[in-house]
N, C-alpha and C positions, 0 to 999 in steps of 0.2 A: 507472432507474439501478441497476445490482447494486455493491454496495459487497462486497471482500472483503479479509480484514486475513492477510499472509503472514507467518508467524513462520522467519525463516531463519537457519541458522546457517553460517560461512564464515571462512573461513580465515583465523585471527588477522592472520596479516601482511599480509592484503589487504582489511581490509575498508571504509576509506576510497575504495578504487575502485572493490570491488565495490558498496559504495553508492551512489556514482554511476552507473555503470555501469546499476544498477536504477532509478536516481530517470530516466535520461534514456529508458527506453523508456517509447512510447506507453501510456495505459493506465493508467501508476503517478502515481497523485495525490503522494505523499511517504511517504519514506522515514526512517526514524529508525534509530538507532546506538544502544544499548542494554545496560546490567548485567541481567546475570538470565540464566533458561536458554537465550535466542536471541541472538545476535548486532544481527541486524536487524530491524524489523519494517518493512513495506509497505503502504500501503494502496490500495489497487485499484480502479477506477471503471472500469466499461465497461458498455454499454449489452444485451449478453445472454449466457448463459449458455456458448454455444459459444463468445465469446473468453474465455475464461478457458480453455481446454483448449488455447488455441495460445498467450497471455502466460506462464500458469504453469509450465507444464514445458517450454513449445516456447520459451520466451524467459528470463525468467528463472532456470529451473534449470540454463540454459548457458553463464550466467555467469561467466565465470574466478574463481575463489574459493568458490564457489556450492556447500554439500558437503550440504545437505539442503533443503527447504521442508515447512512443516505451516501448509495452509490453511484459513481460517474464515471461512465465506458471511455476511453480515449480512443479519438480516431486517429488522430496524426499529433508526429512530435514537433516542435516547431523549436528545439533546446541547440543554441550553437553550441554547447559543450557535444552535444551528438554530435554534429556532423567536422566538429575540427576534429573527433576523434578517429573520425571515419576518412578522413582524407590523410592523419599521419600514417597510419598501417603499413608498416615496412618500413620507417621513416627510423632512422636513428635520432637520438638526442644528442648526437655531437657538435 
């Protein structure tokens, strides 16, 4: 699984739709609304490297509101919610 996190910026007045809009294509794990220097951030799951060159700029960059994207490939997760979740597997909550 390639993981990639889209930092976008769009257009004040649209960007409750334009977030949806990006949350409901294939591809986009979640999408978050955000202070700081982007608007949006994205994050990305697809299985190789050639769909990201049809989601990113062939889909999301045509986005009604959509006025830049700056993206960043992840190599490795380093999240301990990943890996506790990976060691209860089989585990009851009793």
């Amino acid at each position: 699984m390639i993981t990639a996190i889209v930092l976008i910026h769009a257009a004040a007045d649209t960007i409750p739709e334009t977030a949806q809009a990006i949350a409901d294509i294939e591809g986009v794990s979640e999408v978050y609304s955000c202070a700081g220097d982007v608007d949006l951030i994205a994050i990305i799951r697809v299985s190789a490297h050639e769909e990201l060159a049809d989601l990113i700029p062939g889909r999301i960059g045509r986005v009604p509101g959509v006025l830049d994207t700056d993206t960043h490939i992840a190599f490795r997760s380093y999240s301990s919610a990943d890996t506790e979740t990976a060691f209860a597997i089989g585990v009851d909550g009793d």
